[in-house]
C-alpha positions as CSV (number, residue, x, y, z in Angstrom):
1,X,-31.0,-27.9,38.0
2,X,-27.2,-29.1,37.2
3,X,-28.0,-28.1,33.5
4,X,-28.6,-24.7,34.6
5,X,-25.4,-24.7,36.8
6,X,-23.4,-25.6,34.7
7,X,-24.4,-23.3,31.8
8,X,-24.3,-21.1,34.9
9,X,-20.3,-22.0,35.5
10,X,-19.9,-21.9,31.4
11,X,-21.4,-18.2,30.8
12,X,-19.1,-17.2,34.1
13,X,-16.0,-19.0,32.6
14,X,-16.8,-17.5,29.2
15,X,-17.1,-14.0,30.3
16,X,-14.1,-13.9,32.9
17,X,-11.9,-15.0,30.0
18,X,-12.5,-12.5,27.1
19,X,-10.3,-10.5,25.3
20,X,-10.8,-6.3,27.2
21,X,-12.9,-4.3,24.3
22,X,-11.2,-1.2,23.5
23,X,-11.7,2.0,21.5
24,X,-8.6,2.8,19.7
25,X,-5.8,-0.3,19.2
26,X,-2.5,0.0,21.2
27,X,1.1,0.3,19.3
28,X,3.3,-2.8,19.9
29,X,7.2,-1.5,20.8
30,X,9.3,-3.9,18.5
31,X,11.5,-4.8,21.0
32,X,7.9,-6.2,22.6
33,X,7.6,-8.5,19.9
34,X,8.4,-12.5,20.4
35,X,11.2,-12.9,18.9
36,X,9.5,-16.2,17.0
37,X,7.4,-13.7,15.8
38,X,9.6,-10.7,14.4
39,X,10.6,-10.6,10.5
40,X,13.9,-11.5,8.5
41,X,13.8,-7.1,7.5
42,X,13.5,-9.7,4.3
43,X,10.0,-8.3,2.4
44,X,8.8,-11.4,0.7
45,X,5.7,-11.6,-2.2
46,X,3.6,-14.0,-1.1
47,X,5.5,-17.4,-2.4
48,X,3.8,-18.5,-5.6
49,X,3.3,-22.2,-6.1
50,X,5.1,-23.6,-9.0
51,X,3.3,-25.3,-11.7
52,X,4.1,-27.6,-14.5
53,X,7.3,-25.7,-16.3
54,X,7.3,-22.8,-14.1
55,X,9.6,-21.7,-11.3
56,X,10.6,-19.2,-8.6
57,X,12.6,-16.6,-8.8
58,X,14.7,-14.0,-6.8
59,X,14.1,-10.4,-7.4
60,X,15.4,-7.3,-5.3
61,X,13.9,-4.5,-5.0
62,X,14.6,-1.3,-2.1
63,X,13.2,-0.9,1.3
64,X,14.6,1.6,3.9
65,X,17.8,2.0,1.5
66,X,18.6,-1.3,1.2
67,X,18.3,-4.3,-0.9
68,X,15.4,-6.8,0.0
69,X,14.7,-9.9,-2.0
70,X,11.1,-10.6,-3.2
71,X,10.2,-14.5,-4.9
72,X,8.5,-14.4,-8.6
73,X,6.5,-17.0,-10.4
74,X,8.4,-17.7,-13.9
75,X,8.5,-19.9,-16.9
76,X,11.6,-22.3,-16.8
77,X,12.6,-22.0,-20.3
78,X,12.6,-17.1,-20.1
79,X,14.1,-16.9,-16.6
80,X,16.6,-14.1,-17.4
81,X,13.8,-12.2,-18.7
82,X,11.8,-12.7,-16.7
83,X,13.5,-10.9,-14.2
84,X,14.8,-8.2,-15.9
85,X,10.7,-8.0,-17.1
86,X,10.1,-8.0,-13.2
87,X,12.6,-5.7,-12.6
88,X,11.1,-3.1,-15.1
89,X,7.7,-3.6,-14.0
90,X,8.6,-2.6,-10.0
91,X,7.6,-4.0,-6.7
92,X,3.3,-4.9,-6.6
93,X,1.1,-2.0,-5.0
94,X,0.9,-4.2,-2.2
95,X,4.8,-4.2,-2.1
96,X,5.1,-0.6,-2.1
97,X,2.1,-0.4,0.5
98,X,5.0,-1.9,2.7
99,X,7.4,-0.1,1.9
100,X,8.9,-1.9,-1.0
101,X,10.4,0.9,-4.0
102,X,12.7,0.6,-6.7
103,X,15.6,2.1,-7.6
104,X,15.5,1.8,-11.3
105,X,14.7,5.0,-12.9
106,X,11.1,5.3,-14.1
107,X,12.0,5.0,-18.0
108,X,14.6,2.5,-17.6
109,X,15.0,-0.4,-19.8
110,X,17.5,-3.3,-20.0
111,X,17.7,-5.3,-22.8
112,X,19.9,-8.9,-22.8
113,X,22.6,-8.4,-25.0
114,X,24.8,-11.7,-24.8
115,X,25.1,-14.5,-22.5
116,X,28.7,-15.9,-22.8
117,X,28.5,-18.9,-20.2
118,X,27.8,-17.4,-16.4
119,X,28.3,-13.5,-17.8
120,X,25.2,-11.4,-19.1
121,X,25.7,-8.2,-21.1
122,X,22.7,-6.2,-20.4
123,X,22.1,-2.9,-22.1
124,X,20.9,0.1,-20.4
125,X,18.5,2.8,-21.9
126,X,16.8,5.2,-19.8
127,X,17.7,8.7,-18.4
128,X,20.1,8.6,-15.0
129,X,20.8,12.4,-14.5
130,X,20.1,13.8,-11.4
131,X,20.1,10.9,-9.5
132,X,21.4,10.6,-6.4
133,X,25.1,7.8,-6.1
134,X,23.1,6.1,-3.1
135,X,20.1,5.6,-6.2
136,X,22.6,4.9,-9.1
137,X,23.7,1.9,-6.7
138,X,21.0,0.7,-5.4
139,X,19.7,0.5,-9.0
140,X,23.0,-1.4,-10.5
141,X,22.9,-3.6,-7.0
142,X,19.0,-4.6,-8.0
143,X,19.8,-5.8,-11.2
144,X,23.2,-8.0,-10.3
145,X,21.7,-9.2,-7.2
146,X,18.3,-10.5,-8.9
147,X,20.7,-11.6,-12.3
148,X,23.2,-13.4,-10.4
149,X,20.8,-15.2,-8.4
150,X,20.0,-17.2,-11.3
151,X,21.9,-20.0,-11.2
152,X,23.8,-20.2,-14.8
153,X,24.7,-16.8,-13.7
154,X,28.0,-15.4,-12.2
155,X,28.6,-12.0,-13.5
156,X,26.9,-8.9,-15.3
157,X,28.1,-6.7,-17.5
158,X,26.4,-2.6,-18.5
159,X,26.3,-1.3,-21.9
160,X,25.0,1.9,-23.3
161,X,24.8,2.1,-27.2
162,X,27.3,-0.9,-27.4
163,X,29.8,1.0,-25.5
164,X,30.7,-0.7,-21.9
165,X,29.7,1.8,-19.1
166,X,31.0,2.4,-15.6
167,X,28.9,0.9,-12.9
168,X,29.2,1.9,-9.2
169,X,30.3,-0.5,-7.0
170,X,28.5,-0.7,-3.1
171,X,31.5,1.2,-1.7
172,X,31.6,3.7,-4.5
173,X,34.3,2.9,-7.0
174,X,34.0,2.3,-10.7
175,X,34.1,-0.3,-13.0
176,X,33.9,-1.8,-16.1
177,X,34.8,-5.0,-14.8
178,X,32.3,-7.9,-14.4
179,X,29.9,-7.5,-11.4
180,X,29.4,-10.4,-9.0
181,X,26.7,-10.4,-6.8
182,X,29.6,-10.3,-3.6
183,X,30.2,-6.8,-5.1
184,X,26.5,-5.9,-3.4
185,X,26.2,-8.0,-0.8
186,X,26.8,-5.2,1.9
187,X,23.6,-4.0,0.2
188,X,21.3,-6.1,1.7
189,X,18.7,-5.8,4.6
190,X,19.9,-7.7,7.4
């Protein structure tokens, strides 16, 4: 008899304590949300675990008009291209499922030109007409901000058949003088 009461008390504790069943889910207002619990506005790949001779790395890609900074798994010894190869390739489906774009035109390429100590010369190829300036500097802020987080590099440089081009700065001058990844830091998602 005490078995059955207290698998008795156990069903009644069971069933007074369940999550309600509903039909359709309930939005959660972000202000809501424990603060514990709500995002850097940083979107983040998943963070790869680094093997023998590989590493992490620092890419930035677009969300909501601003810079955000995803992690990549490289080799140690190809870091620069590797993110100028990650660059190309875009943010991950799952990336752009949350929102994650580029800014780089769809036929871009960049090429390394020289490394001269912490500068980079990178070359440009690709078709920029028609883009919007809010585009044309999210796309040169991408590339310095993922470059420049390397960390034998300081500045980055734009050619275009050799010549040195004009890049837009995040308040909308132009220059041809080395880019430093404080020249895009307004850029970023806060």
């Amino acid at each position: 008899m005490r078995r059955l009461l207290v698998a008795l008390a156990a069903v009644l504790v069971l069933t007074g304590c369940g999550v309600p069943v509903q039909s359709s889910p309930d939005p959660i207002e972000p202000e809501a949300v424990p603060s514990q619990l709500r995002g850097s506005g940083h979107a983040s790949s998943p963070r790869p675990s680094t093997g023998p001779g590989r590493t992490s790395l620092q890419v930035n890609f677009v969300r909501n008009d601003q810079l955000v900074t995803l992690r990549r798994q490289a080799p140690q010894t190809a870091r620069l291209q590797a993110v100028i190869d990650d660059l190309i390739a875009g943010p991950s489906e799952i990336e752009q499922a949350n929102g994650v774009t580029t800014a780089l035109p769809p036929n871009a390429s960049l090429k390394v030109v020289k490394v001269d100590g912490a500068q980079v010369v990178l070359e440009l190829a690709g078709d920029t007409e028609g883009r919007s300036a809010t585009e044309n500097v999210l796309a040169v802020g991408q590339i310095v901000l993922s470059v420049t987080a390397l960390p034998s590099v300081d500045e980055v440089t734009f050619s275009r058949n050799g010549v040195p081009v004009e890049a837009l700065l995040a308040d909308g001058a132009l220059t041809t003088e080395p880019l430093t990844e404080s020249d895009y830091q307004s850029l970023r998602a806060r």
